[in-house]
C-alpha positions in Angstrom: 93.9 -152.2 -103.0 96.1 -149.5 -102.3 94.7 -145.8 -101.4 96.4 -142.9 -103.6 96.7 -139.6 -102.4 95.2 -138.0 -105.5 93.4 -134.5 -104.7 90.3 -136.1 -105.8 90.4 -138.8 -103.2 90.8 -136.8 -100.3 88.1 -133.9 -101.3 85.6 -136.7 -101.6 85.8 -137.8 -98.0 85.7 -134.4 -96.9 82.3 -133.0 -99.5 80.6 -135.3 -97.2 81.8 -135.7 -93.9 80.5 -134.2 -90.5 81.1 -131.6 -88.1 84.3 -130.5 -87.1 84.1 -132.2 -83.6 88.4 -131.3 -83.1 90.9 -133.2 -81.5 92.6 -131.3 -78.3 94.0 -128.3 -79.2 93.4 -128.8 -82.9 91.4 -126.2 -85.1 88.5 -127.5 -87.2 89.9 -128.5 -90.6 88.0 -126.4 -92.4 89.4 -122.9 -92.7 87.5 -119.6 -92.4 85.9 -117.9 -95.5 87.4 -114.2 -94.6 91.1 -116.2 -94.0 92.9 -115.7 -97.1 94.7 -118.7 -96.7 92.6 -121.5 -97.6 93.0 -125.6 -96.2 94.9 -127.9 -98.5 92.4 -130.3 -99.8 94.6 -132.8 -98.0 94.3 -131.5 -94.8 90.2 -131.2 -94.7 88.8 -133.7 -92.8 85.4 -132.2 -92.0 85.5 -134.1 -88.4 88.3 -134.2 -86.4 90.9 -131.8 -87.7 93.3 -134.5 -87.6 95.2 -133.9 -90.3 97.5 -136.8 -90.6 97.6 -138.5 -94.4 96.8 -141.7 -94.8 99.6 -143.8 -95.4 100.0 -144.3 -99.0 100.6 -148.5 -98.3 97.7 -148.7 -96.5 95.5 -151.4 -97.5 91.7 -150.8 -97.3 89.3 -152.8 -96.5 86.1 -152.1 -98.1 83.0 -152.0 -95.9 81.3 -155.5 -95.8 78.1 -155.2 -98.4 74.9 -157.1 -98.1 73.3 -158.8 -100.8 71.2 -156.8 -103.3 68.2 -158.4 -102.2 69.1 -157.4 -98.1 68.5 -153.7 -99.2 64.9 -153.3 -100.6 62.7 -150.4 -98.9 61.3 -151.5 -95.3 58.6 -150.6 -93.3 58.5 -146.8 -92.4 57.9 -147.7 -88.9 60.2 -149.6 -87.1 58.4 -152.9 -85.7 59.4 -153.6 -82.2 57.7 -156.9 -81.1 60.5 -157.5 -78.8 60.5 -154.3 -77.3 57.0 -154.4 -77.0 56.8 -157.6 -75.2 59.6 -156.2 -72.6 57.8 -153.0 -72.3 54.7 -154.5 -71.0 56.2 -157.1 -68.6 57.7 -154.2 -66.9 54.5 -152.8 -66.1 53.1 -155.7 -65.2 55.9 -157.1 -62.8 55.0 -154.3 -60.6 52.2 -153.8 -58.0 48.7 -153.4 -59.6 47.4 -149.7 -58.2 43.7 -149.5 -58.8 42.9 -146.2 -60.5 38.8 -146.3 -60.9 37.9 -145.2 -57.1 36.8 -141.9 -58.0 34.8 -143.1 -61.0 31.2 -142.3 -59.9 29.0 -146.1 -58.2 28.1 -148.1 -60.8 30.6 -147.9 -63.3 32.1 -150.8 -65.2 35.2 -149.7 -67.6 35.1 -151.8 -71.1 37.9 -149.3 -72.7 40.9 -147.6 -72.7 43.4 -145.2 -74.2 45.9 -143.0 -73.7 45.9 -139.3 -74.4 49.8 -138.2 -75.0 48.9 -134.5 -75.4 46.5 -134.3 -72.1 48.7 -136.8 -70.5 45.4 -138.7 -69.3 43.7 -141.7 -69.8 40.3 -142.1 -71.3 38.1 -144.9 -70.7 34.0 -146.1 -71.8 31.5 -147.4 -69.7 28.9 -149.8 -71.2 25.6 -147.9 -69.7 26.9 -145.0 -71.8 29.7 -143.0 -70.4 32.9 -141.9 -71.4 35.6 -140.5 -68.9 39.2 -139.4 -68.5 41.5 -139.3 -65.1 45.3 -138.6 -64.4 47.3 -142.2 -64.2 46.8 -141.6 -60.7 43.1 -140.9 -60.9 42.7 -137.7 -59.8 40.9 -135.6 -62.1 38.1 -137.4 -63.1 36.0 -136.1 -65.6 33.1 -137.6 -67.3 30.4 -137.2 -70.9 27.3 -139.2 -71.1 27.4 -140.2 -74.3 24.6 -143.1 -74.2 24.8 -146.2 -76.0 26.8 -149.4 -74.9 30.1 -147.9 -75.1 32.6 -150.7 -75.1 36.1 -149.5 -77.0 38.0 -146.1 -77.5 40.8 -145.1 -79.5 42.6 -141.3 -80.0 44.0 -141.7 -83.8 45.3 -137.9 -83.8 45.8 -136.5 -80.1 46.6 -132.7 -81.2 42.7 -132.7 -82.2 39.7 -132.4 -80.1 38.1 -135.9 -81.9 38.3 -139.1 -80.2 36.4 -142.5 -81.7 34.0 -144.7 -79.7 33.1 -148.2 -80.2 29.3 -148.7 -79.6 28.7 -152.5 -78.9 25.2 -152.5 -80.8 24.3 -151.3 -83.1 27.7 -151.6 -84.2 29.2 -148.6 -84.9 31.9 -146.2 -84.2 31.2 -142.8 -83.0 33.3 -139.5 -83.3 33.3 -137.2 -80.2 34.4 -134.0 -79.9 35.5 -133.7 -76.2 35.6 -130.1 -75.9 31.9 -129.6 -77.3 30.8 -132.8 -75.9 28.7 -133.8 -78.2 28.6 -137.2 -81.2 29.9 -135.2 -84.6 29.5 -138.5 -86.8 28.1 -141.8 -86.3 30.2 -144.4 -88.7 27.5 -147.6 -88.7 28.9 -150.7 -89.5 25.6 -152.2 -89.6 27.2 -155.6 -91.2 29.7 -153.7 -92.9 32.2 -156.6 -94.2 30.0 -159.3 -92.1 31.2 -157.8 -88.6 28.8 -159.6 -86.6 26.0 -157.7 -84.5 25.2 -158.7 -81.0 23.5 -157.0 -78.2 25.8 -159.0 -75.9 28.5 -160.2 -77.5 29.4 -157.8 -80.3 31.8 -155.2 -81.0 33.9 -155.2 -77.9 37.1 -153.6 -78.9 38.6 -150.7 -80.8 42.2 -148.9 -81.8 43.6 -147.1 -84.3 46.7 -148.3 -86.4 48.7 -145.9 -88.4 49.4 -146.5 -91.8 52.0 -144.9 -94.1 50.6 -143.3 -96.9 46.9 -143.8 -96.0 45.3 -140.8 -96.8 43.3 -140.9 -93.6 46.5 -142.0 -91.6 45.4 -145.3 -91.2 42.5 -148.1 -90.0 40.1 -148.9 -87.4 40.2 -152.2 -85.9 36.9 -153.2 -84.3 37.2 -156.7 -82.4 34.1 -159.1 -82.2 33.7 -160.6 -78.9 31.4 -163.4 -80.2 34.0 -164.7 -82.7 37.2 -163.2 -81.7 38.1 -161.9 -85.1 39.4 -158.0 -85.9 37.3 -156.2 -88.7 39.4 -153.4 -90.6 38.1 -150.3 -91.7 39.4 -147.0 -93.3 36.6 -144.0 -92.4 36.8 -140.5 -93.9 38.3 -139.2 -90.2 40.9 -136.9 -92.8 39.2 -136.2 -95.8 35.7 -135.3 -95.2 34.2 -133.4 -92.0 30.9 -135.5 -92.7 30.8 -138.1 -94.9 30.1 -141.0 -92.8 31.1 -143.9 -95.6 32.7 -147.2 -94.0 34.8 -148.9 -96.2 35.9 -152.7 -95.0 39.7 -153.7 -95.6 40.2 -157.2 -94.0 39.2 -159.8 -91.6 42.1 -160.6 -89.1 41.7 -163.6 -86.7 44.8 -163.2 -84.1 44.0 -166.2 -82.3 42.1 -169.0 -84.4 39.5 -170.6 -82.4 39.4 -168.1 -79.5 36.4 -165.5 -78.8 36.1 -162.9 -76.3 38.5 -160.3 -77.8 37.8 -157.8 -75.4 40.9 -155.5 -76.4 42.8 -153.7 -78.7 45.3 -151.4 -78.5 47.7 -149.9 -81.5 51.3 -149.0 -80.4 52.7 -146.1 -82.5 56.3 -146.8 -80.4 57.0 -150.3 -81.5 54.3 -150.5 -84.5 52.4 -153.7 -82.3 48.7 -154.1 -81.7 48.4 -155.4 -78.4 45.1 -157.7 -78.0 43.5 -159.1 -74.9 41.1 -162.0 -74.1 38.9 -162.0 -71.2 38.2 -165.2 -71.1 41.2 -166.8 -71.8 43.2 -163.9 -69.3 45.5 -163.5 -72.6 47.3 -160.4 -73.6 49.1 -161.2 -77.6 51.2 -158.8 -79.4 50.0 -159.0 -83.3 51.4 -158.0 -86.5 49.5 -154.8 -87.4 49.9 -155.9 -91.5 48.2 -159.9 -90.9 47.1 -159.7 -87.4 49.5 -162.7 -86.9 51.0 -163.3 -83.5 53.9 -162.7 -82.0 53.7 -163.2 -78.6 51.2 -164.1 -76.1 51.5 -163.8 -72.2 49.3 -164.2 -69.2 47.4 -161.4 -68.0 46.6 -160.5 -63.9 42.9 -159.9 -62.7 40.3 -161.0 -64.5 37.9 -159.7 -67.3 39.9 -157.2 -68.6 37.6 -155.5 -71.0 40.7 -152.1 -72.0 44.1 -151.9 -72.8 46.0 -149.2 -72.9 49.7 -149.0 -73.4 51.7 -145.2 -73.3 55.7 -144.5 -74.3 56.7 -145.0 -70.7 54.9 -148.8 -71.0 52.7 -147.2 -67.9 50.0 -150.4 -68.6 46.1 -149.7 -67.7 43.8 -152.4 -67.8 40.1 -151.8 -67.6 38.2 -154.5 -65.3 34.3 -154.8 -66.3 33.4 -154.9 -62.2 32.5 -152.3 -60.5 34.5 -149.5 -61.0 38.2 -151.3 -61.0 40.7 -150.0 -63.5 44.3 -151.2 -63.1 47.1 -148.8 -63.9 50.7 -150.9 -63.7 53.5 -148.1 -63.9 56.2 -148.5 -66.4 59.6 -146.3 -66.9 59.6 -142.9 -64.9 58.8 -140.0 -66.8 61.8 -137.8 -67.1 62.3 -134.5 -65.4 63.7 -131.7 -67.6 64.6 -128.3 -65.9 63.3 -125.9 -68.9 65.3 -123.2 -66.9 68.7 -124.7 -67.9 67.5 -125.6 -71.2 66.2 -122.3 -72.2 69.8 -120.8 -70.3 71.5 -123.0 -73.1 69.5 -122.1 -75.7 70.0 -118.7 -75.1 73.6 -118.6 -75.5 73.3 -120.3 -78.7 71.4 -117.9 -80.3 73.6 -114.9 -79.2 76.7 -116.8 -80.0 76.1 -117.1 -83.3 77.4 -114.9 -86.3 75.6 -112.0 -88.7 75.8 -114.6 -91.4 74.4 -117.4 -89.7 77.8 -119.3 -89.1 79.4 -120.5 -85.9 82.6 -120.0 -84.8 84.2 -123.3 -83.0 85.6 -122.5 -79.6 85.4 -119.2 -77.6 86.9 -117.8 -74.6 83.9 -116.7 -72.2 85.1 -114.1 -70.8 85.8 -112.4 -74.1 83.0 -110.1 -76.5 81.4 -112.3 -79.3 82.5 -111.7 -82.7 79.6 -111.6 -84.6 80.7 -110.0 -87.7 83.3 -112.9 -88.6 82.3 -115.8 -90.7 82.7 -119.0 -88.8 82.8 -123.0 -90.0 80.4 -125.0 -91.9 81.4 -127.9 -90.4 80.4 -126.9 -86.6 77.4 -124.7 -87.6 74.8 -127.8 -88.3 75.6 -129.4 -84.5 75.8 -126.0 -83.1 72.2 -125.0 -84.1 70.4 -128.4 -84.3 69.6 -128.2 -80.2 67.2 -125.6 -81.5 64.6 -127.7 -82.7 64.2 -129.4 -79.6 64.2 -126.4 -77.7 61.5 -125.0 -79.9 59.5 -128.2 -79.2 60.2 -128.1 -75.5 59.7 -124.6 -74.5 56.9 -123.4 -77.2 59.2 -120.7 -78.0 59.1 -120.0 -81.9 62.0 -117.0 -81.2 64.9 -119.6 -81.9 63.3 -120.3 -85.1 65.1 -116.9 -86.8 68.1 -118.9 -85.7 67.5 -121.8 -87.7 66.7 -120.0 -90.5 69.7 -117.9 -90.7 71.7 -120.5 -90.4 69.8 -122.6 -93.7 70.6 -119.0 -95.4 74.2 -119.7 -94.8 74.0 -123.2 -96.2 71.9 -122.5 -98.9 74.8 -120.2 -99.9 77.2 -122.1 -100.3 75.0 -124.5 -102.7 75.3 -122.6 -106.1 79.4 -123.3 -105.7 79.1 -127.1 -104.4 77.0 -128.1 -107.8 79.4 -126.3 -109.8 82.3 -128.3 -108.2 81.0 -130.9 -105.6 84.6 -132.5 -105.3 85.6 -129.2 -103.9 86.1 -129.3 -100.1 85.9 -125.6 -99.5 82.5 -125.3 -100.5 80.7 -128.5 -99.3 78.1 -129.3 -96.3 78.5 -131.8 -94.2 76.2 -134.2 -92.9 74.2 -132.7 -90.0 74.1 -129.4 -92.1 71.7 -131.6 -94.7 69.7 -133.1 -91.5 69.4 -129.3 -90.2 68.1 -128.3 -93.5 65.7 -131.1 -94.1 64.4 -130.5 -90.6 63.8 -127.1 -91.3 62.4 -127.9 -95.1 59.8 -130.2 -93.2 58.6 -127.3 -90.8 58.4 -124.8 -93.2 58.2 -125.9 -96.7 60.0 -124.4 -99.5 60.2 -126.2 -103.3 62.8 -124.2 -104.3 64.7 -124.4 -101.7 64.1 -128.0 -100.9 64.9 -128.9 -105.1 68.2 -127.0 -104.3 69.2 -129.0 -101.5 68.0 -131.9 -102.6 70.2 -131.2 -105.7 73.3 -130.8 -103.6 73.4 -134.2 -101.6 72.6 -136.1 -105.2 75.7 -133.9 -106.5 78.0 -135.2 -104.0 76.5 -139.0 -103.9 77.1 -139.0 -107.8 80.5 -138.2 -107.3 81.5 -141.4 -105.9 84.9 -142.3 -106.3 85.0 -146.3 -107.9 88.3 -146.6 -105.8 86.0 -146.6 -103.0 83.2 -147.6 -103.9 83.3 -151.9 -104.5 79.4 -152.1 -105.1 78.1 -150.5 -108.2 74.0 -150.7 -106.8 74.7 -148.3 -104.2 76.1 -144.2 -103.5 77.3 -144.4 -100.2 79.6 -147.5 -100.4 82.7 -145.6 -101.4 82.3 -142.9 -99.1 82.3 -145.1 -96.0 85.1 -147.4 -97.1 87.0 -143.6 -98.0 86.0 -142.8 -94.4 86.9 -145.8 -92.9 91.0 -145.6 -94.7 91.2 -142.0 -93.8 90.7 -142.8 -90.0 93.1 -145.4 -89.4 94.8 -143.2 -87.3 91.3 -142.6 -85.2 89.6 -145.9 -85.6 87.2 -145.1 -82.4 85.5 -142.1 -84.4 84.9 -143.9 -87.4 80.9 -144.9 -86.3 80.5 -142.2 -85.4 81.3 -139.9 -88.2 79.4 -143.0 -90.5 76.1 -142.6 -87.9 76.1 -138.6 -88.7 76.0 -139.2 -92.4 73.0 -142.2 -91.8 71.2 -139.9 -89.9 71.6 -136.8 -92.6 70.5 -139.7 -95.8 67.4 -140.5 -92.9 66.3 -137.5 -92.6 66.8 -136.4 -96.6 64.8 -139.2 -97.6 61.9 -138.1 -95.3 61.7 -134.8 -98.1 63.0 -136.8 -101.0 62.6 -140.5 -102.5 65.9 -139.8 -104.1 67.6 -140.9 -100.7 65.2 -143.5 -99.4 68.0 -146.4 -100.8 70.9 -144.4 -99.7 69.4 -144.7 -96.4 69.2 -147.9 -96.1 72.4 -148.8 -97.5 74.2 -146.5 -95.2 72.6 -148.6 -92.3 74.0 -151.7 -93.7 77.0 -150.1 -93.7 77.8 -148.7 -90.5 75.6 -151.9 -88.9 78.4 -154.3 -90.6 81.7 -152.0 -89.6 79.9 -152.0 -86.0 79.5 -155.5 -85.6 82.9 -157.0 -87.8 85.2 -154.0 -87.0 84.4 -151.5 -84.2 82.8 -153.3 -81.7 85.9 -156.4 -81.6 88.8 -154.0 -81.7 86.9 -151.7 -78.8 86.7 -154.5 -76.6 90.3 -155.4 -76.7 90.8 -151.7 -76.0 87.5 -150.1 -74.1 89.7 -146.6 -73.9 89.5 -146.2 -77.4 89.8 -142.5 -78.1 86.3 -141.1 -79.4 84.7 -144.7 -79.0 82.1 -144.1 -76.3 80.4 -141.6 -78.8 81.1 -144.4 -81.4 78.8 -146.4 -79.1 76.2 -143.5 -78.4 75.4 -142.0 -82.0 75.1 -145.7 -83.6 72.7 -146.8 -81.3 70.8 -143.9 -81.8 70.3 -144.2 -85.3 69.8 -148.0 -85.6 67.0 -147.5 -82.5 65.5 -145.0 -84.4 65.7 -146.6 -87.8 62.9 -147.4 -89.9 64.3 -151.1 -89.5 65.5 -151.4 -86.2 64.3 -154.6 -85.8 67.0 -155.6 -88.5 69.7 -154.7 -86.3 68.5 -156.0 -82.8 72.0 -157.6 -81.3 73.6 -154.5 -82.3 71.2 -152.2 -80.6 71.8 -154.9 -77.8 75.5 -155.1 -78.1 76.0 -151.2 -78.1 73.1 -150.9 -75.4 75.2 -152.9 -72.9 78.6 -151.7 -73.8 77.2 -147.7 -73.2 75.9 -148.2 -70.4 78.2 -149.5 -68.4 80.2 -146.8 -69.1 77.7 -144.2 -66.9 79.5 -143.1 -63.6 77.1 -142.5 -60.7 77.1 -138.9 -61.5 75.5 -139.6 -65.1 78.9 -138.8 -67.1 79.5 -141.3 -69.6 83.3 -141.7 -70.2 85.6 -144.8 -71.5 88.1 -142.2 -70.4 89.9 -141.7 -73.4 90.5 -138.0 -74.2 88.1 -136.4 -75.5 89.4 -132.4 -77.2 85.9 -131.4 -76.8 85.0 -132.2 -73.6 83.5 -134.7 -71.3 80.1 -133.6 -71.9 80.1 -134.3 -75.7 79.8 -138.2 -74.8 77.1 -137.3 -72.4 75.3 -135.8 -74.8 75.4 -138.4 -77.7 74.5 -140.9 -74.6 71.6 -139.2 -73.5 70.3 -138.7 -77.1 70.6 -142.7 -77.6 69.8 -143.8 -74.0 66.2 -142.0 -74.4 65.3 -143.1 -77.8 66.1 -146.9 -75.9 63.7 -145.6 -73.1 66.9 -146.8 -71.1 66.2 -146.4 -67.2 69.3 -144.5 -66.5 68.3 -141.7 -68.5 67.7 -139.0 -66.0 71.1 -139.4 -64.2 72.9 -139.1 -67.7 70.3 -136.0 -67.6 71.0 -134.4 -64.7 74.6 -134.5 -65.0 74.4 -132.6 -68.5 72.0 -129.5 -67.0 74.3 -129.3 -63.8 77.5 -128.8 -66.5 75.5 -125.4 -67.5 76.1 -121.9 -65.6 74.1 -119.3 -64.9 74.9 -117.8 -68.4 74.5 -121.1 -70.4 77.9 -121.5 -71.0 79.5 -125.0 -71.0 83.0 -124.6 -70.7 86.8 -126.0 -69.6 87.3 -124.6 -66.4 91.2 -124.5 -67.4 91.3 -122.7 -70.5 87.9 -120.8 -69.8 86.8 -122.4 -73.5 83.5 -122.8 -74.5 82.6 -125.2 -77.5 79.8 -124.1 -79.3 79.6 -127.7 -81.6 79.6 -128.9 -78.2 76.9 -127.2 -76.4 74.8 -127.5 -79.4 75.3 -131.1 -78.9 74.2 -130.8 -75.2 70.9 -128.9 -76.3 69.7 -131.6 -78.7 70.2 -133.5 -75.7 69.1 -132.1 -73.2 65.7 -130.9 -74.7 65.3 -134.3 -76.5 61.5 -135.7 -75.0 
């Protein structure tokens, strides 16, 4: 197939594409409102601002497709068995640190969990007690609860309730930890034939999350006599006091084995990790079947609590006298809020009356906030403002955000009436800023608007593009993937800016949910066949070690990352071996925005990996940041504001 130049051709790659992210000395594509003289439809790219045609003999190769039956919906959790395997035998490589010396004489830990908003860890004792300590265990606090405590699990960690598991009578016991005091006792009193026993009964507990359940998912409650998991859904969500039990399912993890002692639900990698005391066995189980995946030896011996947290930090509770084994994972990374804030700060100023951002700006020149700037740059430009909101508990960047929705949501009335019209699109990370925002603060209206405007321009697929009639997206990335022959290094990168936009659209809308995964197909099949053979003939590749950065980003953070494992691996090595010992990352091509813009799409994918060298990549971006919060070329005294939006999301990202 040959490509035509028709008007219609060319508009369609730029209704959809990304940010204007400019070549060296090159003006974003897209052209200002007030300028009278409007871009050619030829000439908009919505990316780059390269503006050079597309040969009309150039043959296209459409992207590779995977078979219908490849793209039903998956999991809305990405399962991470692997991951979760690795995680733990980092901890436990390292030097066991026992953590229970300040728990008062007599204490014999038979639970664990994790508390991610107190950043502490919470454990039972079986004469009655519950406690909580720093990882170091300093802090110590303690309730008498009475009972045989023997598990604990924290389903929602932003409220004050945590669940205990009482050995017998069975049961499982809401505590409020700030009142102290039992609010509801949920008796399962032979509720689905869980078996009581004084001695050997209900041993374990953990909550795992469920999509869709209205209570936000299950109890499991292990058996110590038999070994088998008994699933419940309680009323935790929809009733303050009803106290009904209701049993799913009996799981048996490991046929044959008893003493389960543990149970602990990973919300990072969508894994229940299970332990036997008996057996010194730690498996990783499929949260769905309770099948295994993995099994490994565990150190010490009756480990009665398990507790896993983001960093893979591993505690182990040890039913003798008082032992309670933390094994450290990753480091916990070091943010300076200072800089971030600094950064933030000169966002918001920088941008216009009308929401817009302008694309570069000499520092030492006034702001021009009555001009109208480009669409293109003002999704990246803003987006570091969610994180910073999130990081800094400062709502005042919030007014930011919204002006800038206000100027998108302007421009929508125009794209329905003509979605092949370049001048009046959004591109891609203006729909993930507006779905953000739509999520935050809800708005039908304004959400059925939006929604309406990325259906618009899927609809309006071209069929010269687009070789598979079961999908929307096809033809766009083929389109995208002709027009940059002249830039192949961007090319995953522009693709992994539209996944994330359809990702985050079909978290508000089902409309998207198959777009979604399409669009992962996609880019994961031009990554593997295309990108990723021609980059390592030439690792200089102009634009390609954001092309590494942004992909592995989305695929880590997919709902089906465990589809796309050796290309999460493949990128993973490839990006980080570009990281000097400064924390730039570089290929060394040129980059017309800047070294840091690599940096920053690094750092945003080297912490969604939990990679260890994410606080040098870090470090390097807060020291590019002056006193002001400007980023900017030393030569030509040019700040970037797509840029240091960029540097924000990353920067701020936890």
């Amino acid at each position: 197939m040959h490509l035509r130049k028709t008007s219609s051709l060319l508009l369609l790659l730029s209704v959809l594409l990304v940010q204007a992210c400019g070549t060296s000395n090159t003006k974003p594509a897209e052209t200002q409102q007030d300028n009278s003289q409007q871009s050619s439809p030829e000439n908009d790219t919505s990316q780059t601002g390269d503006t050079t045609q597309a040969p009309a003999d150039t043959e296209e190769t459409p992207a590779e497709q995977n078979d219908p039956d490849d793209t039903a919906q998956t999991p809305a959790k990405p399962r991470l068995p692997d991951e979760a395997l690795a995680c733990v035998n980092l901890a436990l490589a390292k030097n066991a640190v026992d953590i229970g010396t300040g728990l008062p004489n007599g204490y014999e830990p038979s639970g664990a969990d994790w508390h991610s908003r107190l950043k502490k860890v919470f454990g039972v004792h079986d004469n009655g007690f519950l406690f909580s300590m720093n990882k170091d265990g300093n802090d110590v606090t303690t309730w008498n609860v009475g009972g045989d405590l023997e598990g604990i699990t924290i389903p929602n960690p932003d409220s004050d309730f945590i669940y205990l598991g009482r050995e017998f009578p069975a049961a499982i016991l809401e505590f409020n930890i700030v009142s102290g005091t039992v609010t509801r006792t949920f008796s399962l009193g032979g509720a689905g034939g869980f078996p009581e026993s004084s001695g050997q009964g209900l041993e374990a507990l953990t909550f795992v999350e469920k999509e869709g359940n209205p209570e936000g998912g299950e109890f499991w409650a292990g058996s110590q006599s038999n070994g088998k998991v008994y699933v419940y859904t309680l009323p935790i969500a929809s009733s303050s006091n009803s106290t009904t039990v209701t049993h799913i399912a009996t799981l048996t993890p490991v046929p044959g084995r008893a003493d389960l002692a543990g149970l602990d639900y990973s919300s990072e990698f969508d894994v229940v990790y299970v332990t036997y005391d008996g057996a010194n066995k730690l498996n990783i189980v499929d949260p769905d079947n309770g099948s295994v995946y993995f099994e490994r030896a565990l150190p010490q011996t009756d480990q009665e609590g398990i507790a896993v947290n983001n960093l893979c930090d591993t505690f182990i509770a040890q039913d003798t006298n008082k032992k309670f084994w933390f094994y450290k994972g990753n480091e916990e990374l070091a943010i300076n809020t200072s800089t971030v804030k600094l950064l933030a700060d000169r966002i918001a100023a920088a941008q216009n009356n009308n929401g817009s951002y302008d694309w570069k700006h000499v520092i030492d020149d006034p702001l021009t906030p009555e001009s109208t700037g480009y669409q293109n740059v003002t999704g990246v430009s803003v987006w570091g403002l969610f994180n910073a909101i999130d990081l800094l508990n400062d709502e005042t960047y919030a007014n930011n955000i919204e002006r800038a929705v206000n100027y998108f949501d302007g421009r929508v009335d125009a794209l329905l009436a003509d979605p092949h019209n370049a001048n009046v699109n959004l591109s891609c990370p203006n729909y993930t800023v507006l779905s953000q925002y739509l999520q935050t603060h809800p708005n039908a209206a304004l959400q059925t608007r939006v929604v309406s405007a990325l259906n618009a321009i899927l609809d309006a697929r071209d069929s010269n593009y687009g070789t598979d009639a079961s999908m929307r997206v096809d033809g766009i990335f083929n389109h995208l993937s002709a027009r940059r022959v002249s830039l192949p290094g961007i090319i995953p990168w522009d693709m992994a800016l539209c996944v994330e936009a359809l990702k985050t659209m079909a978290d508000i809308s089902n409309d998207f949910a198959n777009d979604y995964i399409n669009s992962l197909s996609l880019l994961a099949n031009y990554v593997r066949n295309t990108f990723l053979p021609v980059y390592d003939t030439d690792t200089t590749l102009t634009y390609a070690d954001t092309s590494l950065s942004l992909p592995l980003y989305v695929f880590a953070d997919s709902t089906s990352a465990n589809l796309y494992s050796d290309v999460i691996a493949d990128l993973t090595t490839r990006l980080e071996s570009l990281i000097d010992e400064n924390g730039m990352i570089s290929n060394s091509s040129i980059n017309g925005d800047g070294q840091e813009q690599p940096s920053a799409y690094g750092l945003i994918a080297l912490k969604q990996i939990n990679s260890a060298q994410v606080q040098t990549v870090q470090n390097f971006l807060e020291s590019r940041i002056d006193d002001q919060g400007h980023i900017f070329d030393p030569t030509t005294r040019e700040e970037t504001y797509e840029v240091e939006g960029e540097v924000l999301r990353a920067i701020a990202m936890q």
